[in-house]
C-alpha positions in Angstrom: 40.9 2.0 -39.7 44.0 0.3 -38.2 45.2 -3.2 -38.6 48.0 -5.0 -37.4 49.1 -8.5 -37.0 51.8 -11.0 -35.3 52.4 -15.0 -35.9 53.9 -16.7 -33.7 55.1 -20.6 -33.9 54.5 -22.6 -31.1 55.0 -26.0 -29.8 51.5 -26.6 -28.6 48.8 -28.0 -31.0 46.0 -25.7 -31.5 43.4 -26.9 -29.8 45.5 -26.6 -26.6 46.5 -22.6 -27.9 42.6 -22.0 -28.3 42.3 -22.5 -24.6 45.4 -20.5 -23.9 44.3 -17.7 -25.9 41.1 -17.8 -23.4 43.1 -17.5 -20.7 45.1 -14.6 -21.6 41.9 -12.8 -22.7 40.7 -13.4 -19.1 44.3 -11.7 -17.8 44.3 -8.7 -19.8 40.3 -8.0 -19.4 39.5 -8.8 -23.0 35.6 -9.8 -23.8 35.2 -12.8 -25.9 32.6 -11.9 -28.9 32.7 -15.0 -30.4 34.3 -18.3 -30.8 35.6 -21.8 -32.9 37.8 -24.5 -31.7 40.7 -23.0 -32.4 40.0 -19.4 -33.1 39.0 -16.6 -30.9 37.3 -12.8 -31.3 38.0 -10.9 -28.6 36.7 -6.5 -27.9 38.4 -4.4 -25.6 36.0 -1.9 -26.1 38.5 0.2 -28.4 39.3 -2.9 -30.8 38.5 -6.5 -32.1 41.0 -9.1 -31.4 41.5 -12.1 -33.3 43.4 -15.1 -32.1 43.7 -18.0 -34.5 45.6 -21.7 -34.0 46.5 -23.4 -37.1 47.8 -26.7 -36.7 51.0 -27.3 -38.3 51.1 -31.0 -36.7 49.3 -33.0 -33.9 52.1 -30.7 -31.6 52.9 -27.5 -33.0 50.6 -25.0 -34.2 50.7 -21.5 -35.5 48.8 -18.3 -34.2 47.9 -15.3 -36.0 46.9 -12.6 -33.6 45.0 -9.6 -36.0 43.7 -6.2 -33.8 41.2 -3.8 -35.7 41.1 -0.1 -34.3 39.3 2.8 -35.6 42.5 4.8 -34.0 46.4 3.5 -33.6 46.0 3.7 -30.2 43.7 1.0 -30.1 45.9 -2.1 -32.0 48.4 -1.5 -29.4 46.7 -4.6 -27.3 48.2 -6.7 -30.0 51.6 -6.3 -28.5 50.4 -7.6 -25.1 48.6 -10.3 -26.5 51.6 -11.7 -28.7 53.5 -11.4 -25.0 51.5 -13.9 -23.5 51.2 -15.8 -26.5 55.1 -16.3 -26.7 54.8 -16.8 -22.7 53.1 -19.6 -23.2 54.4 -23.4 -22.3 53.1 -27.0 -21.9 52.5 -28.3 -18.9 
């Protein structure tokens, strides 16, 4: 089993990173398993991807992005995932 994890700080409150994080599932073909307000499991079919907001304030929020693999191979998404995540901006 292979685990690894980012955080990123962002200033977005999490709500507004929950949908984000549903959008750049969408992009890079990730299947939502399940979901919260402000967290998000995703599969790729090789490994689970977590997305979770935590709100530091009413405008900035943290997000811990965790991929679960039963080879290396597979946590690699969390590297594209964390991209878009940085990527992102208010409107």
């Amino acid at each position: 089993m292979f685990m690894q994890h980012r955080v990123e700080k962002k200033g977005l409150s999490a709500i507004t990173m929950a949908g984000s994080v549903d959008n750049i599932f969408r992009m890079l073909s990730i299947r939502e398993a399940a979901r919260g307000d402000t967290w998000r499991l995703g599969d790729t079919g090789s490994a689970l991807v977590l997305c979770q907001a935590m709100g530091v304030n009413g405008q900035e929020s943290f997000v811990m992005t965790v991929a679960v693999s039963n080879d290396q191979a597979g946590v690699g998404i969390i590297d594209s995932v964390n991209q878009k995540i940085k990527g992102t901006q208010g409107l």
